[in-house]
C-alpha positions in Angstrom: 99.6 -42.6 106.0 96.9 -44.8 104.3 93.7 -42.4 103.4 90.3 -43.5 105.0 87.8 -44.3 101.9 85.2 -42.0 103.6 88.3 -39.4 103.2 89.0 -40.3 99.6 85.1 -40.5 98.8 84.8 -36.7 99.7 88.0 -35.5 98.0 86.8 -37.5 94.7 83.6 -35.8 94.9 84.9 -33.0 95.6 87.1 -32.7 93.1 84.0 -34.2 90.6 82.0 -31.1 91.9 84.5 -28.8 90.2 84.8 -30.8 87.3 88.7 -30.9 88.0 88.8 -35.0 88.2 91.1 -37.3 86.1 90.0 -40.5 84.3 91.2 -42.8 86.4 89.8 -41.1 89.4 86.4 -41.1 87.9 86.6 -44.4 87.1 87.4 -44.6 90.8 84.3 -43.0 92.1 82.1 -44.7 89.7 83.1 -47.6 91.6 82.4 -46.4 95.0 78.8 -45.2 94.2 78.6 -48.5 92.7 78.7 -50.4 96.1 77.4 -47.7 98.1 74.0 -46.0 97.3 73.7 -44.1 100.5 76.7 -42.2 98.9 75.3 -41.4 95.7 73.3 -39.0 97.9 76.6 -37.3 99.9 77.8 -36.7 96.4 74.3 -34.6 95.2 75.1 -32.8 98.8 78.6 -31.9 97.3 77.4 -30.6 93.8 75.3 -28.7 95.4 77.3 -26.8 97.7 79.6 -26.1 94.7 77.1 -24.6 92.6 76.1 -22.2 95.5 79.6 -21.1 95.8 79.6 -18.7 93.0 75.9 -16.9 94.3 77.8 -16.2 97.8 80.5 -13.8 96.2 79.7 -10.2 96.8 78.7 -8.3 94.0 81.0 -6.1 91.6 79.8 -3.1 90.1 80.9 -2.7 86.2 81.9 0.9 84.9 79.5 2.6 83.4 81.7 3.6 80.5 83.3 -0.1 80.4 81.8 -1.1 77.5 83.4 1.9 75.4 86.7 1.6 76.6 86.9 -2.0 75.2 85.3 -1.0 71.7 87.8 2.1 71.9 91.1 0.0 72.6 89.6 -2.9 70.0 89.8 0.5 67.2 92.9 1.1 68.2 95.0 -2.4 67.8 96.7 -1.8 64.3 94.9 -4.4 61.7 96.4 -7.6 60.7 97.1 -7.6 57.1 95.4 -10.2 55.5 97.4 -12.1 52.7 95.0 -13.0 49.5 94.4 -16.5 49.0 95.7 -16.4 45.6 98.8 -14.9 46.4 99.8 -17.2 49.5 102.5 -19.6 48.7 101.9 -23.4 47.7 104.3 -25.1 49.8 105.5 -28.3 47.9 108.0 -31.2 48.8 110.4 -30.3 46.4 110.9 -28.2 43.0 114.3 -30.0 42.1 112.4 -32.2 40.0 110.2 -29.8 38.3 109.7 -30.3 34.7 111.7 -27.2 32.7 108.8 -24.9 30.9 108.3 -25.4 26.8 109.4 -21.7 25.9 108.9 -21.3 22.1 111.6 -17.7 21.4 110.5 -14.8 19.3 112.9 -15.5 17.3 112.6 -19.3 17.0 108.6 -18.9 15.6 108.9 -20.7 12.2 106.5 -18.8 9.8 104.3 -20.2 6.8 101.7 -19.5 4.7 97.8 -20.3 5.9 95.5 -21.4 3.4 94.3 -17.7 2.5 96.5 -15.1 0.9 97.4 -12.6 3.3 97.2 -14.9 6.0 100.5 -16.1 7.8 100.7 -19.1 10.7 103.5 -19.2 13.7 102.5 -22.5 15.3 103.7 -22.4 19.4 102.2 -25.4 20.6 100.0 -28.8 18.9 98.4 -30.7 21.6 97.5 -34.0 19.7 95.7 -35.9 22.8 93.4 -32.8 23.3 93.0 -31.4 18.9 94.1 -27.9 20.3 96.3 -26.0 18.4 98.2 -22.6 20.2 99.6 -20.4 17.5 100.4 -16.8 16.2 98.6 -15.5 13.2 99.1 -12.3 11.3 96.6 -11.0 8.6 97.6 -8.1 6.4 95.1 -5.5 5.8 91.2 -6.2 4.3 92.4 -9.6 5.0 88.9 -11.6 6.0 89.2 -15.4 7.7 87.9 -18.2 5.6 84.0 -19.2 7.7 84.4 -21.8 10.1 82.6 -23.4 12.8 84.4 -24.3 16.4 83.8 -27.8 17.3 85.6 -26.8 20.6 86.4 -22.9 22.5 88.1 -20.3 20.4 90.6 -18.0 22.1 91.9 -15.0 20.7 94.2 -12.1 22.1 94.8 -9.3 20.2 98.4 -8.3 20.3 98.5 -5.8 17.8 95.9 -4.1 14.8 92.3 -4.6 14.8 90.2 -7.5 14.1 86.1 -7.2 14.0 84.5 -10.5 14.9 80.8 -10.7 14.6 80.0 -6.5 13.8 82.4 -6.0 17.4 85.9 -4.4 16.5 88.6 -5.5 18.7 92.2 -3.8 19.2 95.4 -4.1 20.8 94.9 -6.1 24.3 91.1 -7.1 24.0 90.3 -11.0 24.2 87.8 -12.8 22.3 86.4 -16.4 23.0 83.8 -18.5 20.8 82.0 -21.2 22.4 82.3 -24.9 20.7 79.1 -24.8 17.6 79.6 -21.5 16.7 80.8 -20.3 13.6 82.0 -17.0 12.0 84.2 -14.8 9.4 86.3 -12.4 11.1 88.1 -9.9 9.5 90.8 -7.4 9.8 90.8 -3.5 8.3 94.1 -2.4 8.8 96.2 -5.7 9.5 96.6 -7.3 12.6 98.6 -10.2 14.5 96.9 -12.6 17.1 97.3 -15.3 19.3 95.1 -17.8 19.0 94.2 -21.3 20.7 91.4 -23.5 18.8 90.7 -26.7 17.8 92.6 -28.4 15.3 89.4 -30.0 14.2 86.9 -26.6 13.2 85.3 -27.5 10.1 85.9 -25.0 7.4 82.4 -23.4 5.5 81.0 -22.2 2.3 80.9 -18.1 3.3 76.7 -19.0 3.0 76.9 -20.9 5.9 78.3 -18.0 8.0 76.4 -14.3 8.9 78.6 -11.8 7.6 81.1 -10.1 9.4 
């Protein structure tokens, strides 16, 4: 059976009223109110009702103690671990066409004389496009660097012995870095080996030029 429009007029606004209409059905009563302003009024008459639906409802009491039984069953859900953002996993395409890793072996390190008695070079890895140089150096005892000044970052690690770089006497495990325009002498009193990771370009200095160690 065909639906009267006065019947379809009311279910649409209706149904508008509760905010439960579809697209095409608002489109539908757009149209309506479009030719008919008297019902533009019926469909104010409609919101209204709905909206004094929810002040008819009887009223519910809420347990005193309502608000501590919520916080107490919140304390006891068991927490969700959180996983640290640097530890959570970078998902790629693919690692089959991952480039192998340069690995330089112990035994592999080609040693040579540096420019100073006493002073020994392992180069690891030369960098031409960036003039950085990553290498292992060993300095025998009262062994003092020649002065030079860093035209880029200085990185040392101290694998093994002791090394004092500006008055500050660093051991086994400490780190050192020198920023790019500074210059100094360091020297080691009881031997030590380092890894190191400069620029191939530092400019070497008349000891003058330098504070002393």
């Amino acid at each position: 059976m065909d639906m009267m429009p006065d019947e379809e007029f009311k279910i649409l606004a209706a149904l508008n009223a509760l905010d439960t209409i579809d697209e095409s059905e608002r489109r539908a009563l757009a149209e309506q109110l479009n030719a008919s302003p008297e019902l533009q009024s019926e469909l104010a008459a409609f919101e209204a009702a709905i909206a004094a639906i929810s002040y008819t409802a009887p009223p519910v009491p809420v347990a005193p103690d309502l608000k501590n039984r919520l916080l107490q069953r919140i304390a006891e859900l068991p927490p969700t671990p959180a996983e640290p953002a640097d530890l959570q996993p970078i998902v790629a395409d693919s690692i089959d066409n991952n480039p192998p890793p340069f690995i330089v072996r112990s035994r592999d390190v080609k040693w040579r004389p540096f420019r100073v008695p006493g002073i020994s070079i392992g180069n690891l890895y030369i960098d031409k496009q960036k003039c950085e140089i990553t290498c292992l150096m060993r300095l025998d005892a009262g062994v003092t660097f020649p002065p030079h000044r860093h035209t880029g970052p200085e990185e040392i690690f101290v694998l093994e012995g002791d090394l004092t770089v500006e008055g500050e006497i660093c051991y086994q495990g400490d780190y050192v870095r020198s920023v790019p325009g500074s210059a100094h002498s360091p020297f080691t009193e009881k031997g030590c080996l380092l890894l190191i990771k400069a620029s191939t370009d530092n400019e070497w200095l008349a000891r003058s030029e330098t504070r002393s160690p």
